[in-house]
C-alpha positions in Angstrom: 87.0 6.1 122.7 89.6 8.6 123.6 87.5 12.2 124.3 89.8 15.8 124.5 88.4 18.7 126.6 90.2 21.9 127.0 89.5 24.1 130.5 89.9 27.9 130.0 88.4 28.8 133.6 87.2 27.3 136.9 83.3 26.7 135.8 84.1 24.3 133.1 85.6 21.9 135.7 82.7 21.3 137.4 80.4 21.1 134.1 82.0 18.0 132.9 82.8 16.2 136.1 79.9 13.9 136.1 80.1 13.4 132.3 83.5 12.4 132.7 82.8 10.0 135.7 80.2 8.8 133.5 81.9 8.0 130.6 84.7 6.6 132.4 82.8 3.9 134.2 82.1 2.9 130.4 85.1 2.5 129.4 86.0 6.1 127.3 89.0 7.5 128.0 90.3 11.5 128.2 92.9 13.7 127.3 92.4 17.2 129.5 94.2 20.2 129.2 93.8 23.1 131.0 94.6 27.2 130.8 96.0 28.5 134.2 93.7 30.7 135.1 91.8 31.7 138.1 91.3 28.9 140.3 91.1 25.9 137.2 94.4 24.4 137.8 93.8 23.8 141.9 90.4 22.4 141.1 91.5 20.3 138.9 94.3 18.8 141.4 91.6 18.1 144.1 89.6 15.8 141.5 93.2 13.7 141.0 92.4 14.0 137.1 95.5 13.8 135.3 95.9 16.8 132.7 98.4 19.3 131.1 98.8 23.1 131.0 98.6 24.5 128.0 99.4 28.5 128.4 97.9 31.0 130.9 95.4 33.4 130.9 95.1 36.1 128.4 95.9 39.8 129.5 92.5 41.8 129.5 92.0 43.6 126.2 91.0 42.5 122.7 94.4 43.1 121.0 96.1 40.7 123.9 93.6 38.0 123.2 93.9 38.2 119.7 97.2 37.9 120.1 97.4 35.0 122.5 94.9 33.0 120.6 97.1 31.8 117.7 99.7 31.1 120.5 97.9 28.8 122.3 96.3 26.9 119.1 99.8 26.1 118.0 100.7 24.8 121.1 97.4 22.4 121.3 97.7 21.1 118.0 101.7 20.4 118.9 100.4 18.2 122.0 97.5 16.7 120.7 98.9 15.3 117.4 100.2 12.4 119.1 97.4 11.8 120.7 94.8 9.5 118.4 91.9 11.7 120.0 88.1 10.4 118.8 86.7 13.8 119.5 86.5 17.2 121.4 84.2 18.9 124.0 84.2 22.2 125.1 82.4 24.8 127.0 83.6 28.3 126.6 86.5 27.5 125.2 87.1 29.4 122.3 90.1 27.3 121.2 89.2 23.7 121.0 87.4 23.8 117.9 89.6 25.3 115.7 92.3 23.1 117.1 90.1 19.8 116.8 88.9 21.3 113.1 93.4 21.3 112.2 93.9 18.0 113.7 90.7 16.6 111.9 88.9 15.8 115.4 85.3 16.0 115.4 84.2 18.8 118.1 81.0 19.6 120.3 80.4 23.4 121.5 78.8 24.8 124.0 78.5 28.2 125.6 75.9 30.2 127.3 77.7 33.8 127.0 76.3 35.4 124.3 78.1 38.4 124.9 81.7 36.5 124.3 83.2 37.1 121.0 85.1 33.7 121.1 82.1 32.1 120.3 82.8 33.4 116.6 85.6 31.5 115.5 84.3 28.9 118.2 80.3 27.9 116.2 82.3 28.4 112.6 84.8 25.5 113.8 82.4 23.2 115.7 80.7 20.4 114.4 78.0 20.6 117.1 76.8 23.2 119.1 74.9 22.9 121.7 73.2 26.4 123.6 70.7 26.8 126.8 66.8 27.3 125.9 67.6 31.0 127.3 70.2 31.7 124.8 68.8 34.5 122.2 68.8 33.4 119.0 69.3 36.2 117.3 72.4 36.3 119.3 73.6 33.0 118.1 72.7 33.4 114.4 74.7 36.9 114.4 78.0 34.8 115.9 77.7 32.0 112.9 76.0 29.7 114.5 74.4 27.6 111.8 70.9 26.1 112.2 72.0 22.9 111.0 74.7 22.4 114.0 72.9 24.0 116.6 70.3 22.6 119.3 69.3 23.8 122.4 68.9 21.9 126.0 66.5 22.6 128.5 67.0 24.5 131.6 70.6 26.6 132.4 73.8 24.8 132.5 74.2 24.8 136.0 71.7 22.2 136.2 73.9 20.1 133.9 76.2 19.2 137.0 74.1 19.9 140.3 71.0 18.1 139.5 72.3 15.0 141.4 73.4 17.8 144.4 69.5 19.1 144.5 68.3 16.8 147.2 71.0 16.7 149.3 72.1 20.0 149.5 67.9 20.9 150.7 68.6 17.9 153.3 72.0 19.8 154.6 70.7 22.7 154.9 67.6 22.0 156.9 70.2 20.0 159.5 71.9 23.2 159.8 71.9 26.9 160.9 73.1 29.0 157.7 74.9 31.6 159.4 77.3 33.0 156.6 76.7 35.5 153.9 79.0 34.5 150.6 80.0 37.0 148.4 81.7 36.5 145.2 83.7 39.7 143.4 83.3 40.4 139.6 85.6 38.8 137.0 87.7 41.4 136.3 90.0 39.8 133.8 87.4 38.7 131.6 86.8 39.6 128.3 83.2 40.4 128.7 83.5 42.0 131.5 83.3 45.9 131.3 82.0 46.7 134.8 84.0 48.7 138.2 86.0 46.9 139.9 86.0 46.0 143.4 83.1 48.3 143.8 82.2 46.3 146.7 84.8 47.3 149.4 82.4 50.2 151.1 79.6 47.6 151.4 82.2 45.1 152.5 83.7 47.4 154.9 80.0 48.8 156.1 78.8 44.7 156.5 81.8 43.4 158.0 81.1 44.4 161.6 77.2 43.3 161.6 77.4 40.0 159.6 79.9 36.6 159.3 81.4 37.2 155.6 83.1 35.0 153.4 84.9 36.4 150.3 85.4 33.9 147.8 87.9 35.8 145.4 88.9 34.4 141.5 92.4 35.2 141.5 95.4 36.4 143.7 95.3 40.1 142.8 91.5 40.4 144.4 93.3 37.8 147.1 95.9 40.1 148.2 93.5 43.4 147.9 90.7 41.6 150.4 93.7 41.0 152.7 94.4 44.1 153.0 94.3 45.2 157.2 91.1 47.3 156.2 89.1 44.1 155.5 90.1 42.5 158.6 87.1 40.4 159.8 86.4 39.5 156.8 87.0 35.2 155.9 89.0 35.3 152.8 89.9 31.6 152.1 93.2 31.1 149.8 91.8 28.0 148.7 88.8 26.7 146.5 86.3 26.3 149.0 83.9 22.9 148.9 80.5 23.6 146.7 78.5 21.5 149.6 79.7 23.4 152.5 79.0 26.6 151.1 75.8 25.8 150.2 74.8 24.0 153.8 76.4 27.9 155.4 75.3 30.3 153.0 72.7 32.9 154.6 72.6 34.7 151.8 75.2 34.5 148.3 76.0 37.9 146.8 77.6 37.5 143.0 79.3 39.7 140.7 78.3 37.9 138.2 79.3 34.1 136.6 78.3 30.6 137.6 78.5 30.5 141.2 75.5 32.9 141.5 73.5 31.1 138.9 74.9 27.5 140.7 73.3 29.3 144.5 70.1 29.9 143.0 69.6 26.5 141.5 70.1 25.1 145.3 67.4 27.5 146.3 69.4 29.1 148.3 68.7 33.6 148.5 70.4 35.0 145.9 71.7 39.1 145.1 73.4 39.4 141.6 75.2 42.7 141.7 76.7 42.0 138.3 77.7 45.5 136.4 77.4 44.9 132.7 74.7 43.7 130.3 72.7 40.6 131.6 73.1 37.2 129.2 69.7 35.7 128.4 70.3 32.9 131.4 70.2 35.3 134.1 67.6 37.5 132.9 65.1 34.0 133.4 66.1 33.5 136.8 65.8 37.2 137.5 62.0 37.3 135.9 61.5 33.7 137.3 62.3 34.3 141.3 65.0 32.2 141.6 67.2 35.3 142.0 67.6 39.4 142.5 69.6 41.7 140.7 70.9 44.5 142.7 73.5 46.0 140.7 73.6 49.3 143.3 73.8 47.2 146.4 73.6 48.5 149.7 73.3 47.4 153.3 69.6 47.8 153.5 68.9 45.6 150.8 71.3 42.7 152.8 69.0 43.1 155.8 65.6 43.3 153.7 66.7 40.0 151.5 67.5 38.2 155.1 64.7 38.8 156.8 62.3 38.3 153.7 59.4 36.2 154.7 58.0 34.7 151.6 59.6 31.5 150.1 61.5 31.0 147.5 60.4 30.4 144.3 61.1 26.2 144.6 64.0 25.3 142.6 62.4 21.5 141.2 61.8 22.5 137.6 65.5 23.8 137.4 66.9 20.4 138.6 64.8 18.3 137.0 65.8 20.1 133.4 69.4 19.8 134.4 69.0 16.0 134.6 67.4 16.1 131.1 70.5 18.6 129.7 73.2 16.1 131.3 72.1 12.9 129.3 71.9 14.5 126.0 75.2 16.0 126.3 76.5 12.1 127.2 74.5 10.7 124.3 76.0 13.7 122.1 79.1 13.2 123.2 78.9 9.2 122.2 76.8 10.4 119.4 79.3 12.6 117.5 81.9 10.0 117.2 79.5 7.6 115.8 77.7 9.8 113.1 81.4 11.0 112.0 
């Protein structure tokens, strides 16, 4: 079976990787196309997968992306007519199942943003739709998302892609000295994002001389800002850096919100969110369940007092061992769909 999947931002690249190793190995086939956007298109060169942009990020602002989402349908449905595509998959992105609904594709859905109004048109479109057990309900219902469609898979997606990473990523680290403290800036471009931005340069600047910082930045505007003479001291890589090595170094991860701080927590590894705007039910659990902290007012006293903490972390098993469960039924639904269409 040929299988489409659409990449609108970084996160989504690592979410299908082992599914489409997987499905691979047994013979399935892919189209991939991609948005260029943030780091997605590099990430998607180091895996050697071979795939076509289709348009570039959206300019922040409802009226832009409204305008931009038309745009980009008609050019999907133009390169996928061709294509004699079994059926879609996406996560997060907004356009694959309105394009997969034109060309008459059978689509699977997922997201675990319920503050992205994408995932309007996105549940009307799909044929499946699949949510986190942390996704609010209410949430979903509100955005169209039918109870006959929609089920749920255990633990946070995350899990979906680094359960296999669990043991071996506790094994690196207790060879090693974590020295480095990680910090990732706020997605500024993105829709849902309504927050400051780069509210972290005093804390930055009032770290940088006590503590080994690595600044992993989403885009070339927060690149060239962070590399700026005031930051000097401060590691600011212009490349993707590798998800093992940061996790064998990291001291201590510091997110403005997204998947990266969720994917740190998961490892087990201390974790600050300092995201600025409301919450999505995913983070709120690993807030009330230990994995993680949310600090949205930062400072350098709360660095030292998280680094020094003494008691352990709440153990990260439960997580991993849901995120094996969430990765086979998203392979048998992806099988699935085909078969009961």
């Amino acid at each position: 079976m040929k299988i489409w999947i659409d990449f609108i931002n970084t996160p989504q690249v690592s979410f299908f990787e082992l599914l489409i190793e997987s499905l691979t190995s047994k013979g399935h086939t892919f189209i991939l196309t991609c948005r260029d956007s943030s780091n997605t298109v590099q990430i998607l060169k180091q895996k050697n997968w071979d795939f076509t942009i289709i348009g570039t990020k959206a300019e922040k602002g409802i009226l832009n992306k409204l305008i931009a989402y038309p745009y980009r349908i008609n050019k999907l449905v133009r390169f996928l007519k061709d294509k004699n595509i079994d059926f879609a998959a996406g996560q997060s992105s907004f356009y694959l199942p309105l394009t997969a609904k034109i060309l008459g594709i059978p689509s699977i859905y997922t997201n675990d943003n319920e503050h992205a109004l994408g995932n309007i048109p996105a549940f009307l479109f799909a044929d499946k739709i699949i949510l986190p057990e942390n996704y609010p309900i209410k949430n979903a219902r509100r955005q169209g998302a039918s109870p006959r469609k929609t089920s749920f898979y255990p633990g946070i997606k995350e899990g979906i892609y680094l359960w296999q990473k669990g043991k071996i990523i506790s094994s690196l680290r207790l060879k090693s000295i974590p020295k480095t403290i990680f910090i990732r800036p706020e997605p500024q471009t993105a829709q849902y994002y309504h927050g400051k931005t780069n509210f972290l340069d005093s804390l930055l600047l009032e770290l940088k001389n006590h503590y080994e910082i690595t600044l992993l930045v989403r885009e070339k505007s927060q690149y060239d800002h962070y590399t700026q003479p005031q930051f000097e001291g401060i590691s600011v890589p212009d490349k993707t850096q590798d998800f093992d090595i940061i996790a064998k170094d990291c001291l201590l991860f510091v997110g403005a919100g997204g998947s990266m701080t969720r994917e740190m927590a998961l490892m087990g590894i201390p974790t600050i969110s300092v995201y600025q705007g409301a919450l999505l039910g995913v983070d709120k659990y690993l807030i009330a369940n230990g994995y993680m902290t949310h600090l949205p007012e930062l400072n350098s006293l709360d660095i030292k007092f998280k680094i020094n903490e003494n008691k352990d972390l709440t153990s990260s098993d439960l997580l991993i061992e849901k995120g094996e469960m969430a990765y086979y039924l998203f392979e048998k639904s992806l099988i699935g769909l085909n078969e009961n269409d």
